[in-house]
C-alpha positions in Angstrom: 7.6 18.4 -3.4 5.0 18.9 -6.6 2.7 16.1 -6.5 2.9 13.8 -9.7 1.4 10.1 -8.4 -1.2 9.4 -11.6 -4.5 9.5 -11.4 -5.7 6.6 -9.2 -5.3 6.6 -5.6 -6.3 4.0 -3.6 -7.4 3.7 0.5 -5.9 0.6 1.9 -7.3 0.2 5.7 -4.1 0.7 8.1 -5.5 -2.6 10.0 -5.3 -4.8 7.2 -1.6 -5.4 6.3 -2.0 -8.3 4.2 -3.8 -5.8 1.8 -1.0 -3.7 1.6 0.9 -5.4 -1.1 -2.0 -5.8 -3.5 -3.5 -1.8 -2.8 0.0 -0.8 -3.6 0.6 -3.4 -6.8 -2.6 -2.0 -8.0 -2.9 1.5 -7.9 -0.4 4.5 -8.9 -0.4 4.8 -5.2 -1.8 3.8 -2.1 -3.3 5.6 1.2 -2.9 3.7 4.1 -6.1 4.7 6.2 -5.8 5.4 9.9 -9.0 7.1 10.1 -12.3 6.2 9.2 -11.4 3.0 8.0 -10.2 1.8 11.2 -12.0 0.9 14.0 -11.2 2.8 17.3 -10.0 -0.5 19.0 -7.2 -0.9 15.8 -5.9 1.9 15.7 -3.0 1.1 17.5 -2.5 -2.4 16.2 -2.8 0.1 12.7 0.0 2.3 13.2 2.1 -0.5 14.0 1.3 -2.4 10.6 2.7 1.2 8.9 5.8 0.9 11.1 6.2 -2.6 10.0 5.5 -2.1 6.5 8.4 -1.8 3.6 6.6 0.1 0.3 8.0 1.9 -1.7 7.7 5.9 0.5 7.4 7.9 -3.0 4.3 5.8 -3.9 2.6 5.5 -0.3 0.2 8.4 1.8 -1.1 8.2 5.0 -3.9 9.7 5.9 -3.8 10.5 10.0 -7.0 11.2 11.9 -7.7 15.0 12.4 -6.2 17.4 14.2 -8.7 17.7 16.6 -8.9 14.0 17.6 -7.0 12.2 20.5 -5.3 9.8 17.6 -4.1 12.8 15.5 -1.3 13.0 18.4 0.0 9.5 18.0 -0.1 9.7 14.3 2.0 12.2 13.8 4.5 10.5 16.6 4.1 7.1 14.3 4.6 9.5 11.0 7.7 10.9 11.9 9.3 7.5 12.9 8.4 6.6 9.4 9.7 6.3 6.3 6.5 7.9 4.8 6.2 11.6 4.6 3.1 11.9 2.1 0.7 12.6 4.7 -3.4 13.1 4.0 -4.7 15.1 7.3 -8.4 14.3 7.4 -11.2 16.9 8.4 -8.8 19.9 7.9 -10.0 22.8 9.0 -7.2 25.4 9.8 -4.1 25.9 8.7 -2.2 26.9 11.9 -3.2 23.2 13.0 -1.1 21.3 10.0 2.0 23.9 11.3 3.0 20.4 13.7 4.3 19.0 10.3 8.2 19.6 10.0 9.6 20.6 6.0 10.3 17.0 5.5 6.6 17.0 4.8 4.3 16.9 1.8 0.5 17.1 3.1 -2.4 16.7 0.8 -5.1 17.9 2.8 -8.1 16.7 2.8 -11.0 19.0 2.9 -14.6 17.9 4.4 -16.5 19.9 6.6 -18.2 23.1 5.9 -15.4 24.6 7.9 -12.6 22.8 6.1 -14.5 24.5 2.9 -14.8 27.8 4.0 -11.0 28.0 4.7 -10.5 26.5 1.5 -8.1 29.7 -0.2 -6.0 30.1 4.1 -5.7 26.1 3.6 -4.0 25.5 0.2 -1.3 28.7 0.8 0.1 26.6 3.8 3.6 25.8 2.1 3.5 22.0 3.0 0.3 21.3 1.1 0.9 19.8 -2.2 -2.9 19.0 -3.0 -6.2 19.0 -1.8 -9.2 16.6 -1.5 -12.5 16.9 -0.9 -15.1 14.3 0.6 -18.7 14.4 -0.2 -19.9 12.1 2.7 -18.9 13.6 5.7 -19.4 17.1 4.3 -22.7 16.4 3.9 -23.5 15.0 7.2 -21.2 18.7 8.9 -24.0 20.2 6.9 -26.8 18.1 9.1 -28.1 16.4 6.0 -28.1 12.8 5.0 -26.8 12.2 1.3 -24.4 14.0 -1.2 -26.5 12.4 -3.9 -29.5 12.7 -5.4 -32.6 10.2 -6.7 -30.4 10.6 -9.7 -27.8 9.5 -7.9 -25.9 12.9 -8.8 -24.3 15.5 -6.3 -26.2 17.5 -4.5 -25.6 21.7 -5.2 -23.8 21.9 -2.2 -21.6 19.1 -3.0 -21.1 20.2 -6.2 -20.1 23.7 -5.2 -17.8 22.2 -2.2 -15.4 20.0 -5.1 -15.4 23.0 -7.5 -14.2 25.4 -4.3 -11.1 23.5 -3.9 -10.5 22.4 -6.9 -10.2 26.4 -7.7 -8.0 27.1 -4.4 -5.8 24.3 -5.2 -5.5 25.4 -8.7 -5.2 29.3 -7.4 -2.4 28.2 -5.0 -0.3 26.1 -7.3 -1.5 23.3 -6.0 -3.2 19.6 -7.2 -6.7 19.1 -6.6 -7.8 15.2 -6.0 -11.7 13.9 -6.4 -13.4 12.3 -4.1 -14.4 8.4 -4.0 -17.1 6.9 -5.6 -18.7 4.9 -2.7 -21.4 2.8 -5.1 -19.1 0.2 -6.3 -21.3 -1.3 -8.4 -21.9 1.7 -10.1 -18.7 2.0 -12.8 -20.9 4.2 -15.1 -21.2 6.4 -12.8 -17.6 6.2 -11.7 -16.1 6.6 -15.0 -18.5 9.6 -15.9 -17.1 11.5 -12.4 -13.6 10.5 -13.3 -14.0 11.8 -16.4 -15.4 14.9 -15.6 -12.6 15.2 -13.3 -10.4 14.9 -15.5 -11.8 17.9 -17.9 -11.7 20.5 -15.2 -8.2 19.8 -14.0 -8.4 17.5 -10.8 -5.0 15.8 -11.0 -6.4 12.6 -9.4 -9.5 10.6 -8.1 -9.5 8.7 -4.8 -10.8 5.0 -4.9 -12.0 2.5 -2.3 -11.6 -0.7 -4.4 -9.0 -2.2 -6.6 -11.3 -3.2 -9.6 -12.3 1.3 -9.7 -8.5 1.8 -10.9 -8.4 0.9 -14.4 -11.8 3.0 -14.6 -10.0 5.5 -13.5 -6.9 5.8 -15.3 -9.1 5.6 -18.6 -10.8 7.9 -17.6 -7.9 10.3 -17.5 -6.1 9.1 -20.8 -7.5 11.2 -23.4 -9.1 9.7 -26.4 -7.1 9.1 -29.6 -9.2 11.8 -31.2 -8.3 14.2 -28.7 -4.6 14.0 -28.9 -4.9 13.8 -32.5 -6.5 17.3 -32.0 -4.3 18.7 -30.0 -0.5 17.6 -31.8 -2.9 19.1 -35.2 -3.7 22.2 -33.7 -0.6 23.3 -32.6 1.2 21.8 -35.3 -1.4 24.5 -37.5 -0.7 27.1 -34.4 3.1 27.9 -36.1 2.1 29.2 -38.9 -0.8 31.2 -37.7 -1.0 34.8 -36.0 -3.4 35.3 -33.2 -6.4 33.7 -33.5 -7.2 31.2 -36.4 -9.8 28.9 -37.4 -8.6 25.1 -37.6 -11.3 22.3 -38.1 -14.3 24.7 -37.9 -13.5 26.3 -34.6 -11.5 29.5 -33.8 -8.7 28.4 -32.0 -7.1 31.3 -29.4 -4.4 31.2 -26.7 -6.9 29.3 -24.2 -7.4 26.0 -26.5 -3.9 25.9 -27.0 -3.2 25.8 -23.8 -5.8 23.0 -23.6 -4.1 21.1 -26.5 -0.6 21.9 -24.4 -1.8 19.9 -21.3 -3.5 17.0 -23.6 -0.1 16.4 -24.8 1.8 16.8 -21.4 -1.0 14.0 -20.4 0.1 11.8 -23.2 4.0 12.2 -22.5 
């Protein structure tokens, strides 16, 4: 199943049912968190609220505990019995270990160790994976350090290099690639500037913690008026042209168009 949810994404503890409605009014879809969101002592009680829960299965994701973990187990049991089958494995790591997940399937997984990253390319060929995630936080700490961010309050090199690894496996493999949360949510500027940027270099989506980050987040993947302007002119002047030609002081080649070609898709 290609993955085609829009571009805001929304956790929605597992624990707290009487969120669930609002998480999944609000966002293009919602991921029902049984992992770090969850307290160890709810985890049960959180599967349970899945069970009982009646959204809408081609707008909801789960995201199960890792492989590695004594919950991962009952989970996947809860999972199956489900009507949900968008499933985000946290902490992935290896391939072989997402092999427990049956056809009926579609995993996005979620990438955040320096292990998980270095099996980035082994990871995004598994044939259930629709997309990939990243996640600065925990990366960080796999690493032994203490923040993804700066004084600035941008990523750290390592952080940068870890969403711009699968970003280019997912891409490589066919696959979506999905940003990671903004965790400062009084920081919007900074939000909408990541989202944006995002957007540019092809992530298909940007997680989000909070309702009031998804309207940041879908503007930030609508492209300006200006841009789609550009890109209907362009390849309206594209029809009459051979090769390469030069439209509004630039040279315009095959790569821009293909730019211009996904603006529009965007806008469609």
């Amino acid at each position: 199943m290609p993955f085609d949810l829009g571009p805001a994404l929304l956790f929605c503890p597992a624990d707290r049912p009487e969120r669930f409605d609002k998480a999944f009014e609000r966002a293009d879809a919602v991921i029902l968190d049984l992992e770090d969101a969850v307290a160890p002592n709810t985890k049960a009680a959180a599967r349970a609220n899945i069970l009982a829960s009646s959204l809408d299965p081609e707008r909801v994701i789960v995201r199960v505990n890792a492989p590695d973990t004594d919950d991962f187990d009952d989970d996947l049991a809860m999972v199956m019995r489900s009507p949900y089958r968008t499933v985000m494995v946290a902490k992935s790591e290896n391939q072989v270990a997402l092999d427990v997940f049956d056809e009926t399937f579609s995993l996005i997984a979620l990438c955040e160790t320096a292990k998980g990253i270095s099996n980035t390319s082994k990871i995004a060929a598994h044939p259930r994976v629709v997309a990939m995630m990243w996640g600065a936080e925990d990366l960080v700490a796999s690493l032994g350090g203490t923040s993804s961010r700066n004084a600035e309050g941008r990523y750290r090199d390592v952080a940068r290099f870890a969403r711009a690894q699968v970003l280019m496996e997912a891409s490589a493999h066919g696959k979506a690639a999905i940003d990671a949360v903004h965790i400062d949510l009084n920081d919007s500027d900074g939000l909408s500037r990541e989202a944006e940027d995002a957007a540019a270099a092809g992530f298909r989506a940007t997680a989000c913690i909070h309702p009031g980050q998804v309207s940041l987040i879908r503007a930030a993947y609508q492209p300006s008026e200006e841009t789609v302007a550009w890109a209907y002119e362009a390849l309206s002047a594209a029809q009459g042209e051979r090769g390469v030609f030069r439209f509004r002081g630039q040279m315009i080649d095959e790569p821009l168009l293909r730019h211009a070609r996904s603006i529009v898709a965007h806008t469609n």
